[in-house]
N, C-alpha and C positions, 0 to 999 in steps of 0.2 A: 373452052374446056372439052377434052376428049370424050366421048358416048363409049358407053358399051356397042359393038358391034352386034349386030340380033343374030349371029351365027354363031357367036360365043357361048350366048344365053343356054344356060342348063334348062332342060323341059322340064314344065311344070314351074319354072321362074319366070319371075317377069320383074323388069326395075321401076321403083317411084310408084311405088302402093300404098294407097288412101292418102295419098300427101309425105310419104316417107322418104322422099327423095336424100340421100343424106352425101356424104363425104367421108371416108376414114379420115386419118389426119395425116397421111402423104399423098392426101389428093382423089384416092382411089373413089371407085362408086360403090357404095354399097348395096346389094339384090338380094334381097329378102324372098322367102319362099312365099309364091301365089297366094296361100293361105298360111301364110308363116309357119306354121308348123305342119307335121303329113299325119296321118289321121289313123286310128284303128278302124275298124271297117265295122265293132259292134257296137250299132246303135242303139239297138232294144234287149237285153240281157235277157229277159224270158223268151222272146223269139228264137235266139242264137242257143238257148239252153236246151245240151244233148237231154235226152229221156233217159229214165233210169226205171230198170224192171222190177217190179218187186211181186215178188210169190209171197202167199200166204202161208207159212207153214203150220202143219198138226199141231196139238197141243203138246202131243209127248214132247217133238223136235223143239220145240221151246226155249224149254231149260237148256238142251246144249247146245243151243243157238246161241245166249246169252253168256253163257259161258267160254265160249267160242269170241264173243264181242268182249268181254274183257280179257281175254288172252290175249289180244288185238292191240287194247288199249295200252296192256303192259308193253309189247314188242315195239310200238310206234316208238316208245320213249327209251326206246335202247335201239334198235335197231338201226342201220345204216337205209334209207331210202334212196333208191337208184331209179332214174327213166332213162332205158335206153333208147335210145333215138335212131329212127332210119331219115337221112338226109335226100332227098331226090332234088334233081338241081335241070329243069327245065332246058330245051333245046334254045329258047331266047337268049338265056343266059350264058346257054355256052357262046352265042355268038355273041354277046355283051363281051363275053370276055376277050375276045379274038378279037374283037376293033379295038380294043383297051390296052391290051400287051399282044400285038400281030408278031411279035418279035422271038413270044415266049411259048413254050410248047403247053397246048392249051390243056388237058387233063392234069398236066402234074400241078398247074398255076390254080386250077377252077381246086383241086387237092388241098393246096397250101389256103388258098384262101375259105374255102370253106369250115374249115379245121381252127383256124387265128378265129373265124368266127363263133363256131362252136366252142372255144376257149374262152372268149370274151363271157356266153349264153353262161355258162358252167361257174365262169368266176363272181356271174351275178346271182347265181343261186346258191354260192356257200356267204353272200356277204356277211359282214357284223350285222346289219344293220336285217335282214333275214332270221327269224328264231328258230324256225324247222329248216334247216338246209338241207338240199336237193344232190346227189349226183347228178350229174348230167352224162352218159357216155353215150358215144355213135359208136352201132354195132352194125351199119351197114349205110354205103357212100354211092349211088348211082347218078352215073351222070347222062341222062338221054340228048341222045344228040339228033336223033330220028322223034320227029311230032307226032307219027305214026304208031310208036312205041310207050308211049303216055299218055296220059288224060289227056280229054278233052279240053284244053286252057279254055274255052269259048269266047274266046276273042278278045281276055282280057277285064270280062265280067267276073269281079272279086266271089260273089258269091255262089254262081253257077260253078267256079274255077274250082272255089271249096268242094262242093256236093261231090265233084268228077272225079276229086282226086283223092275225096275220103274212100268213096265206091272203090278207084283201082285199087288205091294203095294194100287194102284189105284182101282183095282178092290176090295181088300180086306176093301177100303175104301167104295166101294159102297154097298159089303155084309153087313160091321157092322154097315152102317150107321151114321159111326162117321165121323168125319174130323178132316184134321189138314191141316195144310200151308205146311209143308216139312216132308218128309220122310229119316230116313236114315238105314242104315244097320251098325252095329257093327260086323265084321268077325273075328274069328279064324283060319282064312285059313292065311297061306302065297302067298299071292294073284301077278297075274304076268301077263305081260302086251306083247302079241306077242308068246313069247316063255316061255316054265315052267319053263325055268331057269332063264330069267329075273324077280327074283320076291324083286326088289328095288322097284316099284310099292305097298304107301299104301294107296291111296286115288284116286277116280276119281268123278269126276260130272258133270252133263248139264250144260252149261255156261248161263248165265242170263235164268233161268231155273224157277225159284220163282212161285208161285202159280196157275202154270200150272200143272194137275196132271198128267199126265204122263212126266213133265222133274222135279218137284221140288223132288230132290231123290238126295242123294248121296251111294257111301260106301264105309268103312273105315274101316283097321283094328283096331282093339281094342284090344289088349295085352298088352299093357302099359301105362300110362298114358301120354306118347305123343300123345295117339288119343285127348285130347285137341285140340291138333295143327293140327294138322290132322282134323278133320271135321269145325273147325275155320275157314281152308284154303279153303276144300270143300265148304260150304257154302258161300265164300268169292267167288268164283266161279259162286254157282248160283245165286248170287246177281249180276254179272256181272262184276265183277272183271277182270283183266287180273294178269299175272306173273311179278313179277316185272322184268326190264330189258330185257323185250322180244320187241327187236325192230319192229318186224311185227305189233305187238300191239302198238305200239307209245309210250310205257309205258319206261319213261326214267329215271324212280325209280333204286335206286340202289339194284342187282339183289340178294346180299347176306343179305339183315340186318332187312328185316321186313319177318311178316306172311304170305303174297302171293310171299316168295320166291318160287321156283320151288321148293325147298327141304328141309326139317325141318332140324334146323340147331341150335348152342350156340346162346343164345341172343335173338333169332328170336321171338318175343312176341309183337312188336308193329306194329301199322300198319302206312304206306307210303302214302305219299301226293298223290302218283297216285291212290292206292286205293282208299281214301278221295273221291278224284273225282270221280272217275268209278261210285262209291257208287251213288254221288250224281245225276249225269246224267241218272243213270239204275232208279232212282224212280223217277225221273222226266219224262224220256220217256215212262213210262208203267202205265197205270191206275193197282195198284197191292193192292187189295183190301180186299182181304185176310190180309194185315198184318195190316188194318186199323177196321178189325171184330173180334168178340172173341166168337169162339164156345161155344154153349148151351151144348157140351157133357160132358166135362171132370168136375170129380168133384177136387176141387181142395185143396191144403193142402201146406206145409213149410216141404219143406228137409234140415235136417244140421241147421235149425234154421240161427243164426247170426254166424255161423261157414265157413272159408274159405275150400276151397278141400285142402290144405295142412298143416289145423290143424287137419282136419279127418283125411287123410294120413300123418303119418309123412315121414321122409329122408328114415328112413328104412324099411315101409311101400310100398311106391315109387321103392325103390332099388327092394324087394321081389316081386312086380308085375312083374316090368320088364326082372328083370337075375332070380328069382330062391330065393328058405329061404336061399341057401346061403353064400348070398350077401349082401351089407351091405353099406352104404355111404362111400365114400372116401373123405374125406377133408381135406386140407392141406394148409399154408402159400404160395405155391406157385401157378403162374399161372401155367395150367386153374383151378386146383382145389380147388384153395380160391371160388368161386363165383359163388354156387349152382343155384342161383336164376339164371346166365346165361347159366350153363348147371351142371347136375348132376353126379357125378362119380361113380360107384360102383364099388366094390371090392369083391373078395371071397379071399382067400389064394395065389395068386397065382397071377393076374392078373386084371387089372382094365381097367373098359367099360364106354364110355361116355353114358347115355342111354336119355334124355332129359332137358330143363329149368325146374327145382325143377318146384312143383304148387303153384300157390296163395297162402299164407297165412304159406308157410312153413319156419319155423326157420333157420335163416340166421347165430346169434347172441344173445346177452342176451340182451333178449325181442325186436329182431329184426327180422323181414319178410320179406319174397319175396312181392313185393309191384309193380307190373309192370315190374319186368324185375330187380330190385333194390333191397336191401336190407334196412329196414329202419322201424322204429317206423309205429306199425298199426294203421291207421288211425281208427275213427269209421265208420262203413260200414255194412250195413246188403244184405245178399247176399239171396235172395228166388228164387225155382225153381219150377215151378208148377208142383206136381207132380197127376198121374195117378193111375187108378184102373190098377194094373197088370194083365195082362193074357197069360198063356200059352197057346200053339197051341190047346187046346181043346177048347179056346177062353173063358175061365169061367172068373169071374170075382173074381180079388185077394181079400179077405177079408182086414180088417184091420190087420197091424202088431202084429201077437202075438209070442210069445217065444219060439223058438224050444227047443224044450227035448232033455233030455241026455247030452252028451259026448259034440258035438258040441254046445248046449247053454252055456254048463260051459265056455269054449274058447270064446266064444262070450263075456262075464259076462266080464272076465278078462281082455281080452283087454278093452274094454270098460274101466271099473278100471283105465287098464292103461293110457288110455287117462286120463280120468279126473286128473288122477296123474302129469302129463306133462301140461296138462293146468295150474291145482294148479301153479306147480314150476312156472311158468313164469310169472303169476300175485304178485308171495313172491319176497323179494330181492335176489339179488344175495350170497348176504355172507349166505343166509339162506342153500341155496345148494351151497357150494365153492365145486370146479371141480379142478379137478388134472390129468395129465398124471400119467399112470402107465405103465412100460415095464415089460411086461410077457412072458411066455412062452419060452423063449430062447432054440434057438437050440445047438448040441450039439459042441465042439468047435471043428475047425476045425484041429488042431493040437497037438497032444499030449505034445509040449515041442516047443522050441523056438519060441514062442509067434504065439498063432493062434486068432480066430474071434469066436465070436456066433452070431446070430439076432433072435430080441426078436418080438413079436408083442405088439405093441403100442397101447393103448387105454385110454380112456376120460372119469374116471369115478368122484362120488362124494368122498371129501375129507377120507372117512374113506374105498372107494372101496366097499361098497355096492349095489351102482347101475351104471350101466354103463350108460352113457352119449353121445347125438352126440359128435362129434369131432369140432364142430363147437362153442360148449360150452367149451373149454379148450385155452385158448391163443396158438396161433400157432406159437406164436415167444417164447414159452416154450418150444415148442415141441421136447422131447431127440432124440436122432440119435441113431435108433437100433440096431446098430452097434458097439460091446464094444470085448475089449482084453481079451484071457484067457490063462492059461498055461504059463505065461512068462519065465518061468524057463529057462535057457540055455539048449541046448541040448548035453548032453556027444558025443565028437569028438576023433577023434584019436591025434590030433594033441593042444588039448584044447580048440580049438577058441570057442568060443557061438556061437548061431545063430543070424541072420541080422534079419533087422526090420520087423514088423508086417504089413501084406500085406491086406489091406481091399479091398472086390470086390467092384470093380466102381459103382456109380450110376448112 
């Protein structure tokens, strides 16, 4: 049986942990995260909890003080609450991105993708399953490309990284004279918590931290489109959150099945009754006033239009972020990998990676979405993220979007294309694109004579094999078994007998 090659292995993975050694069921290997899940970085919630000032006021100021707190009270429950968010996206990252798409012109790519992710952060703060819903908008997008021009990363240490980048962020608020409610950081580092080698660490933030400028900060890595979940959780943090099932915090939520788990997990997209409350007691206790104003700077516009983050990205879009071009969705009739929407499979040749929950808006089904966690008919919804004048660490100001030249615009053009092409399909009927399994590629048999095996690779294309298709668009209870007999011939003996039965490797 074929091995994962250890050049292939994503960092931070390793295969056949505590005995987990497993199989998909067309063979593949399965590689589980080191510590199967990646971790928030707060371990102690009084330690990581920002400070909060409080003056003593006169007796007179009193009264309309409290006055003051139930005018508060009434606006919370009408009012609209907005955090506008400044995104800074780390010199690592930009070079994450540049070996990831070397093809693509890397500002406008680090652009689209940061934005599909802030889209994803935004659609998890209006959820149902949310009682006080959050605006979420970016009112300023920088991308340092110079390490010179940013905090101190310190090498990758989660929590020194926080302290540097609360300190700049602040100050760099006071040089451009702009504002925003919260600050976070996007890293390309493999970021680690104590020791270099602990780097299961990919989020940390000030705990009830919110529109205090030196604690409303987080950072997150950004490699994949699990940082959705990732700065969700953060934020969920500095809104005052606790982990769910962390009994020191009285939080008696159950500790595996929403977004303020301790670790990003299958399914993990709603949020917990204990949340709900933290939520509601953290803006009840704080006059936070910030998320009741809306900055004079940023000027504002519509990313993505009425598009979810995972009709802009598709499954194989998602897959490519996260493992590498090549990778690819894994989907299948069996559990776990029927049910993208609760976590995502990729594959190369070789072996297959859980990597996160597909995003919003991604193809489950014919003419069926990730929809909350679910698969299911898209509701109408229009999703807007305010977006920003871009600047890099020269700090100019990004003109309006125009078309890069060359090589990389043509790539650009076409994918593009191909969106629109997949959108098309999914609004036609189904019989208009009929999808078929086809088994390709077969290896070669494993026997020359008394019956040996090949396996093929399996794929989802349209009925005449023109275009290839998710896997999710082919019936899975069609799906052939790659595994077929060749050579049946008896084998010449001394004695005449033939050969015994054809021996297929286990799944």
């Amino acid at each position: 049986m074929i091995r994962p090659h250890p050049g292939l292995r994503r960092r931070r993975r390793q295969a056949i942990i505590d005995g987990e050694e497993g199989l998909t069921p067309d063979g593949l290997h399965i590689i589980h995260a080191r510590k199967k899940n990646m971790k928030c970085g707060v371990f102690d919630l009084e330690a990581m909890k920002a400070p909060r000032v409080l003056v003593e006021l006169p007796q007179e100021e009193a009264t309309s003080q409290d006055e003051r707190d139930t005018d508060r009270a009434k606006r919370e429950a009408t009012d609209e609450l907005k955090i506008e968010t400044a995104v800074f996206v780390d010199d690592d990252m930009v070079t994450f991105i540049k070996e990831r798409y070397p093809r693509l012109e890397v500002k406008e790519t680090i652009t689209d993708t940061v934005f599909a992710i802030m889209n994803g952060v935004a659609l998890l703060y209006t959820s149902p399953s949310l009682q006080q819903h959050l605006i979420i908008t970016v009112v300023k997008l920088e991308i340092i490309e110079d390490s010179t021009k940013g905090p101190d990363k310190a090498h990758g240490n989660i929590q020194l990284y926080l302290s540097n980048f609360c300190s700049w962020q602040r100050n760099q608020k006071g040089k451009m004279r702009e504002n925003w409610d919260h600050a976070l950081m996007l890293s390309g580092l493999d970021l680690w918590d104590g020791d270099p080698d602990s780097t299961s660490v990919i989020g940390l933030a000030w705990v009830a931290g919110m529109c205090q400028a030196s604690y409303s900060c987080t950072i997150n890595e950004g490699t994949s489109f699990e940082s959705v979940f990732v700065i969700t959780h953060e934020l969920g943090h500095n809104l005052g959150m606790s982990h769910d099932g962390s009994r020191d915090d009285k939080n008696t939520c159950s500790a595996n099945k929403h977004l303020m788990s301790s670790s990003t997990g299958p399914g993990k997209v709603t949020w917990s009754s204990c949340s709900n409350r933290e939520l509601k007691d953290f803006l009840s206790k704080y006059t936070l006033e910030c998320l009741t104003t809306t900055s004079l700077v940023p000027r504002k516009g519509s990313i993505n239009g009425d598009s979810l983050p995972g009709e802009v990205y598709s499954k194989e879009e998602q897959c490519n972020f996260a493992e590498g071009s090549g990778f690819k969705p894994y989907v299948t009739s069996k559990h776990p990998y029927n049910d993208v929407c609760r976590e995502l499979w990729c594959q190369n040749t070789t072996h297959a990676l859980r990597t996160h929950p597909a995003l919003e808006g991604t193809t489950c089904g014919i003419k069926k979405f990730c929809i909350n966690g679910n698969c299911q008919i898209k509701p109408p919804r229009k999703v807007t993220v305010t977006t920003p004048p871009v600047t890099t660490t020269t700090t100019t100001t990004r003109a309006p979007r125009k078309e890069s030249k060359g090589f990389s615009n043509l790539l650009w053009r076409i994918r593009n294309l191909f969106k629109r092409y997949m959108s098309l399909r999914q609004e036609l009927p189904a019989s208009v694109f009929t999808s078929t399994w086809r088994l390709t590629q077969s290896s070669q048999c494993s026997a020359t004579c008394g019956g040996g095996w090949t396996k093929g690779e399996i794929t989802c294309t349209t009925a005449d094999g023109s275009v290839r298709l998710g896997d999710d668009l082919c019936n899975p209870d069609s799906r052939p078994v790659p595994w077929s007999s060749c050579n049946t011939s008896p084998c010449a003996s001394s004695d005449g007998s033939g050969g015994g039965g054809i021996l297929f490797p286990s799944d």
